[in-house]
C-alpha positions as CSV (number, residue, x, y, z in Angstrom):
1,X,113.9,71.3,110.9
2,X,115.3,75.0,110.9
3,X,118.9,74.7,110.8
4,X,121.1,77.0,113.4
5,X,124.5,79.0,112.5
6,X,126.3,76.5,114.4
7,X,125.0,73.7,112.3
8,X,126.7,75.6,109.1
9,X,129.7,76.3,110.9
10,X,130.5,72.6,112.2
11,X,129.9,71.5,108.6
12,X,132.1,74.3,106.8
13,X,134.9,74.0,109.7
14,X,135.4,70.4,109.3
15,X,136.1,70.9,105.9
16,X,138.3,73.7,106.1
17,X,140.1,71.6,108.6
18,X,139.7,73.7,111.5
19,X,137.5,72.0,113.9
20,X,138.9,74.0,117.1
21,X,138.9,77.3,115.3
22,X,142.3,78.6,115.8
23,X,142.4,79.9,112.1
24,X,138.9,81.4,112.2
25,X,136.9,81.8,114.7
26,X,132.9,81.2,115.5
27,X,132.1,85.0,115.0
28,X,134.2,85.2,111.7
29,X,131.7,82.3,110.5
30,X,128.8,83.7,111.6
31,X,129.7,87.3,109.4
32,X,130.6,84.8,106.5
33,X,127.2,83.1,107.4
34,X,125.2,86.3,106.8
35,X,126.9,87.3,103.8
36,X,125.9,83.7,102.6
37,X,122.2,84.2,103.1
38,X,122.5,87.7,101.4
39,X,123.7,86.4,98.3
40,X,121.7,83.3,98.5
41,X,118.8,85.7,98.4
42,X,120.3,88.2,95.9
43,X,120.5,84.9,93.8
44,X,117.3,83.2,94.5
45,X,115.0,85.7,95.7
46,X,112.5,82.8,96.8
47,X,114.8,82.1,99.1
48,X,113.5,84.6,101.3
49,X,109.7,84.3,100.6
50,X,107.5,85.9,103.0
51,X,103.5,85.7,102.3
52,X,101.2,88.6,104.1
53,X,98.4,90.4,103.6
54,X,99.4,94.1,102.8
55,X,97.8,97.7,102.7
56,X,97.6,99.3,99.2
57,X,97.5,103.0,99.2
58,X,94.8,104.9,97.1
59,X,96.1,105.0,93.4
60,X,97.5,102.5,91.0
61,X,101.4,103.0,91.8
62,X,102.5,100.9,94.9
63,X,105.5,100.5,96.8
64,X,107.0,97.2,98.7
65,X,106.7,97.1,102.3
66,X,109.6,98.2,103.8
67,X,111.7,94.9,104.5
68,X,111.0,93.6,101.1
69,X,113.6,93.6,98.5
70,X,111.5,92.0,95.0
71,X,107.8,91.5,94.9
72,X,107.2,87.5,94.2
73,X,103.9,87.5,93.6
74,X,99.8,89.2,94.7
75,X,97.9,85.8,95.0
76,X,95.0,87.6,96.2
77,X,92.4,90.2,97.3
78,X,91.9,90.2,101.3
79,X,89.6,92.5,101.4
80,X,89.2,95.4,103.7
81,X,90.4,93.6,106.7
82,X,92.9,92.1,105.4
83,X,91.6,88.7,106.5
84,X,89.0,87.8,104.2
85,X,90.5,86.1,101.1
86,X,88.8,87.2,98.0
87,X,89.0,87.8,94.3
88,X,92.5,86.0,92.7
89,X,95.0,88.5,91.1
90,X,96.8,87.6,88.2
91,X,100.1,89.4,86.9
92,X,100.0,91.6,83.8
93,X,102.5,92.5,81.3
94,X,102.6,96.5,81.7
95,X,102.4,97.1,77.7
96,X,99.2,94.7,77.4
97,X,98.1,96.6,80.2
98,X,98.8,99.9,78.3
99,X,97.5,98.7,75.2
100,X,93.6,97.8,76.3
101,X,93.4,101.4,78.0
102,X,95.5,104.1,77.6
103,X,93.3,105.9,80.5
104,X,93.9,103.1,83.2
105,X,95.7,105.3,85.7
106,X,92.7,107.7,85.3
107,X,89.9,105.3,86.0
108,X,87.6,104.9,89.2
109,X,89.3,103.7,91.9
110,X,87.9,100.4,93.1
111,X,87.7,98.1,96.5
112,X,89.0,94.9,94.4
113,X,92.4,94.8,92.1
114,X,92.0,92.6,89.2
115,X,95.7,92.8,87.7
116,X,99.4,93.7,88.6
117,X,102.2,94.4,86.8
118,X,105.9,94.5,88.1
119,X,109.7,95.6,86.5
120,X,112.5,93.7,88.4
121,X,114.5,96.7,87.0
122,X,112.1,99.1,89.4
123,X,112.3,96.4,92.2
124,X,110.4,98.3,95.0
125,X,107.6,99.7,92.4
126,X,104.9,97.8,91.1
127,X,101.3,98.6,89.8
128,X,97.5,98.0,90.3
129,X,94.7,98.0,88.0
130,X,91.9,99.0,88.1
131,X,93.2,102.0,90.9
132,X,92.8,101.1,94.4
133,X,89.8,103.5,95.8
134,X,90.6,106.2,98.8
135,X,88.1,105.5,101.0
136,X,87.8,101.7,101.8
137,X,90.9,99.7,102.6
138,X,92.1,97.5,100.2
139,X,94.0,94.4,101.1
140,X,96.1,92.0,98.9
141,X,98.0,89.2,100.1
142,X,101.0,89.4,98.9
143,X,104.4,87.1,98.4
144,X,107.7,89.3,98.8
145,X,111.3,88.4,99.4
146,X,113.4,89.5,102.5
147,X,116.2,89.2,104.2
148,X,115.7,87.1,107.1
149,X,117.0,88.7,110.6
150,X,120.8,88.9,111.0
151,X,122.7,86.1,112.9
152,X,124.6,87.0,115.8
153,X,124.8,83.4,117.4
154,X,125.4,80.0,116.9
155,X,122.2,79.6,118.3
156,X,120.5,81.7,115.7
157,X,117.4,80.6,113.7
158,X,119.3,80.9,109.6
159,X,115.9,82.2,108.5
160,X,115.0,80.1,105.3
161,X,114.4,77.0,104.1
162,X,116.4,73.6,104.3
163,X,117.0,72.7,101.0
164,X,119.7,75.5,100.6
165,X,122.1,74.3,103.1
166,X,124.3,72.9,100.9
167,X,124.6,75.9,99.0
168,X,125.3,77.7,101.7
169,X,128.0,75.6,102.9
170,X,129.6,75.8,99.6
171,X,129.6,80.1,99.7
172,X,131.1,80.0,103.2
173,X,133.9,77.6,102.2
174,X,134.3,80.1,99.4
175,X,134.4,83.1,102.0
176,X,137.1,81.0,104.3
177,X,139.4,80.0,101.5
178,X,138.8,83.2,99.9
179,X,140.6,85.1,103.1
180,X,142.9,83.0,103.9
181,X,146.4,85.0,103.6
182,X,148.7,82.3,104.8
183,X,147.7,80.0,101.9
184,X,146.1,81.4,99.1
185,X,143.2,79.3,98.2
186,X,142.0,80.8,95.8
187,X,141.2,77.9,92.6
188,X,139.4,76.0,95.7
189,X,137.3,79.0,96.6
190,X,136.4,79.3,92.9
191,X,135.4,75.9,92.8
192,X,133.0,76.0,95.9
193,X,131.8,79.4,94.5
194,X,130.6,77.4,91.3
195,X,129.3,74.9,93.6
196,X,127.3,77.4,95.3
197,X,125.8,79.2,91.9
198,X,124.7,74.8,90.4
199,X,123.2,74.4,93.4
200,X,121.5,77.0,93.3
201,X,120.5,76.1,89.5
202,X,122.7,78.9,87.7
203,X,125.0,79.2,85.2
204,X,128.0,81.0,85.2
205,X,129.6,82.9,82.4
206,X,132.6,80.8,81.0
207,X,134.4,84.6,80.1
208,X,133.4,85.8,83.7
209,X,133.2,83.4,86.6
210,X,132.5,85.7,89.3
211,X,129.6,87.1,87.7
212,X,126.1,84.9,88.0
213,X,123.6,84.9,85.5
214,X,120.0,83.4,86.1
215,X,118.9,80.6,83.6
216,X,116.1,81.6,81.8
């Protein structure tokens, strides 16, 4: 089942205690509930998987469609309607790339890519080889993450799977206790913070708790 804001927000104002939200109200929630899903993404880009078949331009430098944030994966060729599946793509290291053929950039374009190669420190740039050709269309399909659309009511779709509800629960207890004024929460809003990073399945560093690093 796809899980609504307002199926987060009962859950999270029960156990803040606030089940008739006089402290903080349904639209506070839902703003906490976006920032949830954007760092649930920024965390586990999987999160926001989205599998389609894409134009590549002419060349062998690419850039992500325009709502995606990281490149996942290129399963496939799709040819040049972008329905027919063809040829499987595998990822490439860009130095073994390099090392086979110093030329690749410069070789004849083509109507199939064999190999792709991708720098999570150049997120929205990736590359094709052998160069896509400028006169037939060249489909891959292609896996991408993105933000699903913004929540604006309790009726809203959250946008990604199940299985990170909990977590999500967790981040906007973390949020809540995190702004409350009145009563500084702030070694419980920790705690549900580090919930929300082991559910997730990542460690935090012991000298830096705010700070998330990604298990290798």
């Amino acid at each position: 089942m796809a899980f609504t804001a307002n199926d987060y927000i009962v859950d999270a104002a029960e156990l803040y205690d606030d089940t008739a939200y006089a402290r903080i109200s349904t639209a506070t929630w839902i703003k906490y509930l976006n920032a949830a899903i954007r760092a649930l993404i920024l965390v586990r880009p999987d999160a926001g998987a989205v599998t389609e078949s894409v134009l590549l331009v002419a060349g062998t430098k690419q850039t992500l469609p325009t709502a995606a944030l990281r490149l996942l994966d290129i399963s496939r060729n799709m040819g040049s309607d972008g329905l027919t599946a063809g040829k499987i793509v595998t990822p490439s290291d860009r130095a073994h790339i390099d090392y086979a053929n110093l030329l690749w950039p410069a070789a004849t374009g083509d109507t199939l890519i064999e190999n792709y190669s991708y720098d999570s420190n150049v997120p929205r740039v990736f590359y094709v080889t052998p160069p896509v050709g400028a006169v037939t269309p060249v489909y891959v399909e292609m896996s991408t993450s993105q933000l699903p659309t913004v929540m604006s009511t309790t009726s809203s779709d959250d946008g990604v799977e199940d299985i990170f509800f909990e977590p999500i629960v967790n981040f906007l207890m973390y949020r809540a206790l995190s702004a409350d004024t009145e009563n500084v929460e702030f070694q419980k809003a920790q705690v549900y913070f580090q919930n929300f990073m082991q559910l997730l399945g990542v460690e935090l560093k012991s000298s830096q708790q705010s700070g998330p690093e990604r298990k290798e």
